[in-house]
C-alpha positions as CSV (number, residue, x, y, z in Angstrom):
1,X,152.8,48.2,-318.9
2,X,152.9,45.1,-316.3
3,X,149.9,42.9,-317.6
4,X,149.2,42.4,-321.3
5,X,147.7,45.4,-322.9
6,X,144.0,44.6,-323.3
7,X,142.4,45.6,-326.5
8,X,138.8,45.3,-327.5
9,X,138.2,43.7,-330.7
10,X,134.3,45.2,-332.0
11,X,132.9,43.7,-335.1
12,X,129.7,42.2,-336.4
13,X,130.8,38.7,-335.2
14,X,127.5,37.2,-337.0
15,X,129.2,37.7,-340.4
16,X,132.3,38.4,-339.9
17,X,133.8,35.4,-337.3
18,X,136.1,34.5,-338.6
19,X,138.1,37.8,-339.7
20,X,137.3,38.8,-335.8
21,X,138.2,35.4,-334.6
22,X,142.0,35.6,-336.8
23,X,142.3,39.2,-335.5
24,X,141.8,38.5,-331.5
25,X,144.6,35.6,-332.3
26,X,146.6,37.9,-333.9
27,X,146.3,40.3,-330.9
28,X,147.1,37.3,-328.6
29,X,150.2,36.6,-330.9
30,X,151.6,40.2,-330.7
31,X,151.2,39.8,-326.4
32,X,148.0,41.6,-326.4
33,X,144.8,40.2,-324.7
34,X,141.6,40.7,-327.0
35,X,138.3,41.8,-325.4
36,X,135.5,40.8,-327.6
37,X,132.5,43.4,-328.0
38,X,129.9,42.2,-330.4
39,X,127.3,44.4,-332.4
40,X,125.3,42.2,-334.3
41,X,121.9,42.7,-334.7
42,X,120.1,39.6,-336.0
43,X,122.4,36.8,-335.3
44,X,125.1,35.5,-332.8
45,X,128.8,34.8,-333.3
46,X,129.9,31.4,-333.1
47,X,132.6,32.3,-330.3
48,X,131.3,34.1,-326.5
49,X,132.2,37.4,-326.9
50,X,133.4,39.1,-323.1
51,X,130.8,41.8,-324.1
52,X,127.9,40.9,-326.2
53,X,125.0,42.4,-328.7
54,X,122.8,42.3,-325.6
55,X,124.9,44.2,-323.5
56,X,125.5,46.6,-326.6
57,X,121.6,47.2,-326.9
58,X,121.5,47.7,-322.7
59,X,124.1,50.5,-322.7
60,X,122.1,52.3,-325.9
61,X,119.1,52.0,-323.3
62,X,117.2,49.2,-325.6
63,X,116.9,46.2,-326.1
64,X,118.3,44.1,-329.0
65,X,114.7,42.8,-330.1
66,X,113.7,46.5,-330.3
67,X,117.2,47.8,-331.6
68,X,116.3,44.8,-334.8
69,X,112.6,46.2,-334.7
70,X,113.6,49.7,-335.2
71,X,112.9,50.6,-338.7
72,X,115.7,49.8,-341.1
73,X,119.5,48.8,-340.9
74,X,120.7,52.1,-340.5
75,X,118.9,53.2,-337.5
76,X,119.5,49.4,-335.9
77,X,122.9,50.4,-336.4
78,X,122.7,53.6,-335.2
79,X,121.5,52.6,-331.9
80,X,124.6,49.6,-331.7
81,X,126.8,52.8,-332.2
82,X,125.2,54.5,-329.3
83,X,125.7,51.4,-327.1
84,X,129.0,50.6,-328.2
85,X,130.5,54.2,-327.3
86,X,128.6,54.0,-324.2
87,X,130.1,50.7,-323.6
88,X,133.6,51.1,-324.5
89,X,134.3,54.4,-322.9
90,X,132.8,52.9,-319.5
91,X,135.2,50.4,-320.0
92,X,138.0,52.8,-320.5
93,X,137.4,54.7,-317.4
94,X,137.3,51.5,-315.3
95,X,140.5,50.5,-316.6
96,X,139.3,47.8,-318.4
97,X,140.4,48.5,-321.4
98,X,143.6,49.8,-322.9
99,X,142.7,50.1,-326.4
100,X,140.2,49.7,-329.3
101,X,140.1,47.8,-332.8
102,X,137.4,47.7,-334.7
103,X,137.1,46.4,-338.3
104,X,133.8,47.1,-340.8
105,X,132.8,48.2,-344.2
106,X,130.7,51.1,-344.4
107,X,128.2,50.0,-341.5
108,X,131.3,48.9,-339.0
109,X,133.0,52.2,-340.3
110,X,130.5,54.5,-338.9
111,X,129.8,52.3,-335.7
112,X,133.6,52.5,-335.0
113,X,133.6,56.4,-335.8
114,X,131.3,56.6,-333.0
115,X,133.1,54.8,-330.6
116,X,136.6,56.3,-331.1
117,X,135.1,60.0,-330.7
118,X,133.7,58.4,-327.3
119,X,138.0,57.9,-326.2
120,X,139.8,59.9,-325.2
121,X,143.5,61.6,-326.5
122,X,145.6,59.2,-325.9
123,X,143.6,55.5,-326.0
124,X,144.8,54.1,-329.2
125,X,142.1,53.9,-331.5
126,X,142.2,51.7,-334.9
127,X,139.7,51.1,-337.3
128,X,140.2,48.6,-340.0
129,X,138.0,50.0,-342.9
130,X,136.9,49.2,-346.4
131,X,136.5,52.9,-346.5
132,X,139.7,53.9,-344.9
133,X,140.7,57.7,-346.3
134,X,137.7,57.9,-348.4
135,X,135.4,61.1,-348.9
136,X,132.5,59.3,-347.6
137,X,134.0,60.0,-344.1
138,X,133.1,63.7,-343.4
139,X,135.8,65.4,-341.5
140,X,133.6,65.8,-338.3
141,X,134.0,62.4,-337.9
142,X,137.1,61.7,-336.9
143,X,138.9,62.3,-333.8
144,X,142.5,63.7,-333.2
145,X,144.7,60.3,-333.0
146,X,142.3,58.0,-334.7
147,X,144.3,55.7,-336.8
148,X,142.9,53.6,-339.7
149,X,144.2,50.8,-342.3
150,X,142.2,50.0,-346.0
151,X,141.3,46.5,-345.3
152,X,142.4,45.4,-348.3
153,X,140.2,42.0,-349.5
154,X,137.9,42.3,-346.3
155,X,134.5,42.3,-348.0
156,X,133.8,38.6,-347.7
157,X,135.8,36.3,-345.7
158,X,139.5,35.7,-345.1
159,X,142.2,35.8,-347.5
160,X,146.0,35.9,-347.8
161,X,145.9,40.0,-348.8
162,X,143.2,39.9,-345.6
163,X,145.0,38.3,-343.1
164,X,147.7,40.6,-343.9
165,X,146.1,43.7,-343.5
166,X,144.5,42.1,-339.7
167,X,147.7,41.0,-338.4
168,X,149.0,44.5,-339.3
169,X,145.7,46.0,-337.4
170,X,146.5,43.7,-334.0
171,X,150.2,44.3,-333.7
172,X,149.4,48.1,-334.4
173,X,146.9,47.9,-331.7
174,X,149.1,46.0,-329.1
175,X,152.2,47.6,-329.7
176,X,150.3,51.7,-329.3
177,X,149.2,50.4,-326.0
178,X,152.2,49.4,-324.8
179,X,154.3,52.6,-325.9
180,X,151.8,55.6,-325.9
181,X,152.8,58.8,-324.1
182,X,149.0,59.6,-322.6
183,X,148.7,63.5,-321.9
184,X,150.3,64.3,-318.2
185,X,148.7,67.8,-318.4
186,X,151.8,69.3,-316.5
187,X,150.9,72.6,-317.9
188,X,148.1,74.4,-319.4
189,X,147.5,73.9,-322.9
190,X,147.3,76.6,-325.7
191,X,146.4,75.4,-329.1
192,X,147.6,77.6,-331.9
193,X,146.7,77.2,-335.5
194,X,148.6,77.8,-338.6
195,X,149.4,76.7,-342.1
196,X,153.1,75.1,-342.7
197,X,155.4,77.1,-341.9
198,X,155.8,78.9,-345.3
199,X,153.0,80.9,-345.6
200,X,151.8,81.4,-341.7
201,X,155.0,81.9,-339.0
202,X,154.1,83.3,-336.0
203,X,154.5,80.3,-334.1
204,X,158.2,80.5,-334.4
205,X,158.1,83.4,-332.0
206,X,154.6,82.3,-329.8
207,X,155.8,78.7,-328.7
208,X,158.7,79.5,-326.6
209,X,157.5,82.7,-325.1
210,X,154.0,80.7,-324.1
211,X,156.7,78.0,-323.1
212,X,158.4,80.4,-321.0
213,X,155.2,81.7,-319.3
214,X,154.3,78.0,-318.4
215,X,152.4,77.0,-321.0
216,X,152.3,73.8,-323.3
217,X,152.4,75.4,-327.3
218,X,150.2,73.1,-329.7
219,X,150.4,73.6,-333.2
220,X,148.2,72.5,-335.3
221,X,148.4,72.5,-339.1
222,X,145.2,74.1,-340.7
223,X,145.1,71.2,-343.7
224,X,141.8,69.9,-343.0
225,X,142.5,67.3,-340.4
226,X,145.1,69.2,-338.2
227,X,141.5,71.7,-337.8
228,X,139.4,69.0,-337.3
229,X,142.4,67.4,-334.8
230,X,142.0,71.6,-333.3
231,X,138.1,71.3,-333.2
232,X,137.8,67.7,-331.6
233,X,140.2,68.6,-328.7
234,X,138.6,72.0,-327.7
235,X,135.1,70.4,-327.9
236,X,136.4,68.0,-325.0
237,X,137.6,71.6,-323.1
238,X,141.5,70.1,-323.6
239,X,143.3,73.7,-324.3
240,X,142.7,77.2,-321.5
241,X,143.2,79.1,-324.5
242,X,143.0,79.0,-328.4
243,X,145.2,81.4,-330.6
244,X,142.8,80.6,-333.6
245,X,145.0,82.2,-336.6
246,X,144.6,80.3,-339.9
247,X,141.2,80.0,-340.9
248,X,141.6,79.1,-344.8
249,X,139.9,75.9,-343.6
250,X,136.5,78.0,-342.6
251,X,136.9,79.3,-346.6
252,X,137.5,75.6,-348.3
253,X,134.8,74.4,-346.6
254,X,132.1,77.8,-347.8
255,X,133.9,76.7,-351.5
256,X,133.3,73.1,-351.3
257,X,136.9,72.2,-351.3
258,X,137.8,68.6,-350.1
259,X,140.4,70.4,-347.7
260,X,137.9,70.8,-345.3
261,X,137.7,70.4,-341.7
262,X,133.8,70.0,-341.2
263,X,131.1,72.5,-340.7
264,X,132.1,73.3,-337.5
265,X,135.4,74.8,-337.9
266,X,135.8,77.6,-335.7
267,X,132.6,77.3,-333.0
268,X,133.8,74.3,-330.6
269,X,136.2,76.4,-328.7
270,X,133.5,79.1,-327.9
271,X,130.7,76.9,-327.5
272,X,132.6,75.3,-324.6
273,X,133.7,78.9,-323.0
274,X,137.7,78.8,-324.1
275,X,139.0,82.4,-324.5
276,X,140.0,82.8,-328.5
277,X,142.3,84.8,-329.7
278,X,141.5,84.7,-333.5
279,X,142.8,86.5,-336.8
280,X,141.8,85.6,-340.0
281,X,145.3,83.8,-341.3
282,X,145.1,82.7,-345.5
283,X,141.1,83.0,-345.3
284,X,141.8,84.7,-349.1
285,X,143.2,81.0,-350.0
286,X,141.1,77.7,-351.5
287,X,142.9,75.0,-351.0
288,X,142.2,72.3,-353.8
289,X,144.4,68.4,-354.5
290,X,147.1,69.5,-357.4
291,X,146.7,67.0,-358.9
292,X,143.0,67.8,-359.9
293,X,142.0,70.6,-362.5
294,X,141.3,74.2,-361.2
295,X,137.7,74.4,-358.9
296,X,134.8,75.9,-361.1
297,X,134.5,79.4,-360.8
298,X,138.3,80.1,-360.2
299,X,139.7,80.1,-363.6
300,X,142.1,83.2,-364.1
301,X,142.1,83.5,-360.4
302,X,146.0,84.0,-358.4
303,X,147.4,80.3,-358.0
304,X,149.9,79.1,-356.0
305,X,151.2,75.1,-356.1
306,X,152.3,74.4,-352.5
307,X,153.6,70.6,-353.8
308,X,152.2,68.3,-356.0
309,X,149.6,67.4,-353.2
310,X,148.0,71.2,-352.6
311,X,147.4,73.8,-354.4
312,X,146.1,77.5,-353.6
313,X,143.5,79.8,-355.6
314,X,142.2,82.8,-354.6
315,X,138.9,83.8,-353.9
316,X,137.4,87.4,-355.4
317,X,136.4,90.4,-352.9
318,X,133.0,89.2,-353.2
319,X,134.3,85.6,-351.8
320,X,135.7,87.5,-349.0
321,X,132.8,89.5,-347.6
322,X,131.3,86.4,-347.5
323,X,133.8,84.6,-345.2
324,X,134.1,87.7,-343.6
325,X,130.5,87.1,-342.2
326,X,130.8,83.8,-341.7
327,X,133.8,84.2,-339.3
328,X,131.8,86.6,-337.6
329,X,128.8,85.2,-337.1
330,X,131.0,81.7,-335.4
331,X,132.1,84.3,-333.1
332,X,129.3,85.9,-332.4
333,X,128.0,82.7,-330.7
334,X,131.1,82.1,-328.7
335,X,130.1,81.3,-324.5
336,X,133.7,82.9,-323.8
337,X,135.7,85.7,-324.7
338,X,136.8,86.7,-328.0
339,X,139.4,88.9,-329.7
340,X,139.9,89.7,-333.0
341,X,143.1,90.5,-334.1
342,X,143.3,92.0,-337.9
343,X,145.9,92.4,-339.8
344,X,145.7,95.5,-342.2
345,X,149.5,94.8,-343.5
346,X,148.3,91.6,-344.8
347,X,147.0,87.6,-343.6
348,X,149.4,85.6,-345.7
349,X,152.9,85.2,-346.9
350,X,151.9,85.1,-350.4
351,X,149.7,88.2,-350.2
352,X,152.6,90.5,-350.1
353,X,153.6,92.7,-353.2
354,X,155.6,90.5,-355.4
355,X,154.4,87.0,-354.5
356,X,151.8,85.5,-356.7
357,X,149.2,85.5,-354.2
358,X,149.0,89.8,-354.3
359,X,145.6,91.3,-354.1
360,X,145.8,94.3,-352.5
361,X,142.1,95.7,-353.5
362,X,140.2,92.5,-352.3
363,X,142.9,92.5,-349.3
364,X,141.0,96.3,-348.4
365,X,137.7,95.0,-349.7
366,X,137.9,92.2,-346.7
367,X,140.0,94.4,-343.6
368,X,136.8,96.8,-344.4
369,X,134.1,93.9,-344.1
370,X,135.5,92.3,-340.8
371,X,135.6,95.7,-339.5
372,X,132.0,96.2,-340.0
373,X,131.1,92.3,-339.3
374,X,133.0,92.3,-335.8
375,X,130.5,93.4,-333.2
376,X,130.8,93.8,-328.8
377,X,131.1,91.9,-327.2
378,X,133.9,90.7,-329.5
379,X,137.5,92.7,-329.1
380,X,138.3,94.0,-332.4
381,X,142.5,94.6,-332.2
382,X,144.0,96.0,-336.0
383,X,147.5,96.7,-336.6
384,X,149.9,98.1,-339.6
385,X,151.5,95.0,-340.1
386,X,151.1,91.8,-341.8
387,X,150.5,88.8,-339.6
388,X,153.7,87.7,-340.0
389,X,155.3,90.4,-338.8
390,X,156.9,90.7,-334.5
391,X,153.8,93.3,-334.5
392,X,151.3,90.4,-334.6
393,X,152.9,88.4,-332.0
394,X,153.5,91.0,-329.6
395,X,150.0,92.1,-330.1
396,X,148.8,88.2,-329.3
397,X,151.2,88.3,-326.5
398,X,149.6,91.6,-324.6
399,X,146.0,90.3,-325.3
400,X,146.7,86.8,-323.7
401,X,149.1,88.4,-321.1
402,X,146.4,91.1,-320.0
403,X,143.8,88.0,-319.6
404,X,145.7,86.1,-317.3
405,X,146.4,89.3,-315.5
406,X,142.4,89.2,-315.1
407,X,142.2,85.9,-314.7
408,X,140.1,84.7,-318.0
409,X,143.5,82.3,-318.9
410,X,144.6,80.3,-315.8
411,X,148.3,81.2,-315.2
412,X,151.1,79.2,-316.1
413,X,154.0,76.7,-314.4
414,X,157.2,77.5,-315.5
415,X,158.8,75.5,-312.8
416,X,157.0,72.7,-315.1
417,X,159.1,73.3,-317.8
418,X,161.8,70.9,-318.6
């Protein structure tokens, strides 16, 4: 990067000056140059911010006396969301920006949600939160390399433990700018999903033969935020194809579990058209934090302790008709086309006879409820063998290799290959 990375700073600069005014210098420090966006409502920073609350309200299609007019705080804030995003990824397309820090409690939070979902893959994003990796952040919310620090001390002016935390923030933010490896796109994108590497391994075998067709292999792990990483992407059409096979995330979130990667899960790639290859990999798994008791209603069930940050129960045959549905019906809505590949041998490694995960009767109970739940114009593909077996990824292999024969997956670029 020839000039200094530019970085815009957002915050409520009406009450929070001089945290905003310490981090922009802080950004200066690092070699960065800061770009001051401002989204107060009622009052005006003491500094001239490059992009002010005015502008904000303009880009939301409003005005700020209206915006402060609106009803209540949330929906004033609300709208300075909608302008923000608006604002910041204009800027971003017109080169004018090279990435985004934003700082907040709960108000500030959600505001910089907003705008980071508006960036794309690639545009460092950092968000300086009082909430930082709390639950009060729904899993929907955040995007695929969004990056955020606990502002420790932040809820009423600067400090020592503050300006630690800020300078932190501003050399984070200058120093991803300068060094981030934006997506080239050499080659088409397939995402594939799975769990570890333990208990779902058909990637092994997938990622170099996708490789050697001329295709980019992206795994994501299906922990709650690798999904949501999954769901974020294929909602901004980045993958030709999905190989959808762990879906234990569609079942935490049916169980309440906190290992959850929104509502969603499962619908983004077929609302925007992308050709799915799904199977329903460790949907007989809910995942729950080790370190907290059992989840009500699963006493006596199977258990499995991954580490001493996940643990596994499993859900009853009654559990599993009803995920069994609710994968179908995602489907069901898909725009594009959809197979479904099931595996009668087994969806898990700890399903098997022996492992401590073995249910063979609610295993049937399920293979016989996705076989009545899948409808046309859904492919319905069942084999023997357990998904981890070289059955499963040939079978993957001839479905995705017979669709760019017909030219529903775009073909590959080997010669792209390093």
């Amino acid at each position: 990067m020839q000039q200094p990375p530019r970085i815009l700073v957002i915050g409520t600069g009406d009450t929070k000056s001089d945290e905003l005014s310490y981090l922009a210098g802080k950004v200066e420090a690092a070699g960065g140059r800061p770009v001051m966006l401002d989204v107060s409502v009622l009052g005006d920073p003491p500094y001239r911010p490059a992009h002010d609350k005015h502008a904000v309200a303009r880009a939301a299609g409003s005005s700020i006396d209206a915006i402060a007019a609106s009803g209540d705080e949330n929906s004033a804030m609300a709208l300075m969301a909608k302008g923000a995003a608006a604002l910041a990824a204009r800027l971003q397309r017109e080169g004018e920006i090279d990435a985004v820090v934003a700082l907040g409690g709960t108000m500030g939070t959600d505001l910089a949600l907003d705008v980071a979902a508006a960036l794309p893959l690639g545009v460092p994003k950092i968000i300086v939160s009082t909430i930082a990796f709390s639950h009060l952040i729904p899993p929907d919310r955040v995007t695929a390399d969004l990056m955020m620090i606990l502002w420790a001390g932040g809820l009423y002016g600067l400090n020592e433990t503050c300006r630690a935390v800020l300078s932190q923030a501003a050399g984070a933010a200058v120093g991803a700018a300068r060094s981030v490896a934006r997506p080239r796109q050499e080659r088409p994108v397939v995402a594939i999903s799975s769990l570890g590497k333990s208990c779902l391994r058909y990637m092994v075998e997938l990622r170099p033969e996708l490789e050697r067709r001329g295709y980019e292999a992206v795994i994501f792990h299906t922990t709650g935020m690798g999904g949501r990483a999954l769901e974020s992407l294929a909602a901004q059409r980045g993958f030709v194809a999905v190989m959808d096979f762990s879906l234990q995330e569609v079942a935490n979130h049916l169980n309440g579990s906190v290992v959850s990667s929104g509502a969603d899960r499962l619908e983004n790639a077929g609302r925007a058209g992308i050709p799915q290859i799904v199977a329903p990999g460790a949907i007989d798994m809910v995942d729950f934090p080790t370190w907290q008791a059992v989840p009500a209603g699963f006493d006596g069930r199977p258990y499995h302790a991954h580490n001493r940050l996940l643990a596994s129960v499993t859900s009853g045959a009654e559990g599993r008709c009803r995920i069994a549905h609710a994968i179908a019906a995602k489907l069901a809505d898909a725009a594009g086309p959809v197979a479904f590949i099931l595996p009668a041998g087994g969806i898990q490694e700890w399903d098997q006879a022996g492992e401590p995960l073995h249910e063979p009767e609610a295993l049937d109970t399920f293979l016989a409820e996705m076989r009545g739940a899948i409808r046309p114009p859904i492919e319905l593909v069942e084999i023997e063998g357990h998904i981890n077996s070289p059955e499963f990824v040939a079978t993957a292999l001839a479905i995705f290799d017979r669709w760019v024969a017909d030219g529903i997956v775009p073909p590959g670029r080997p010669e792209a290959v390093s």
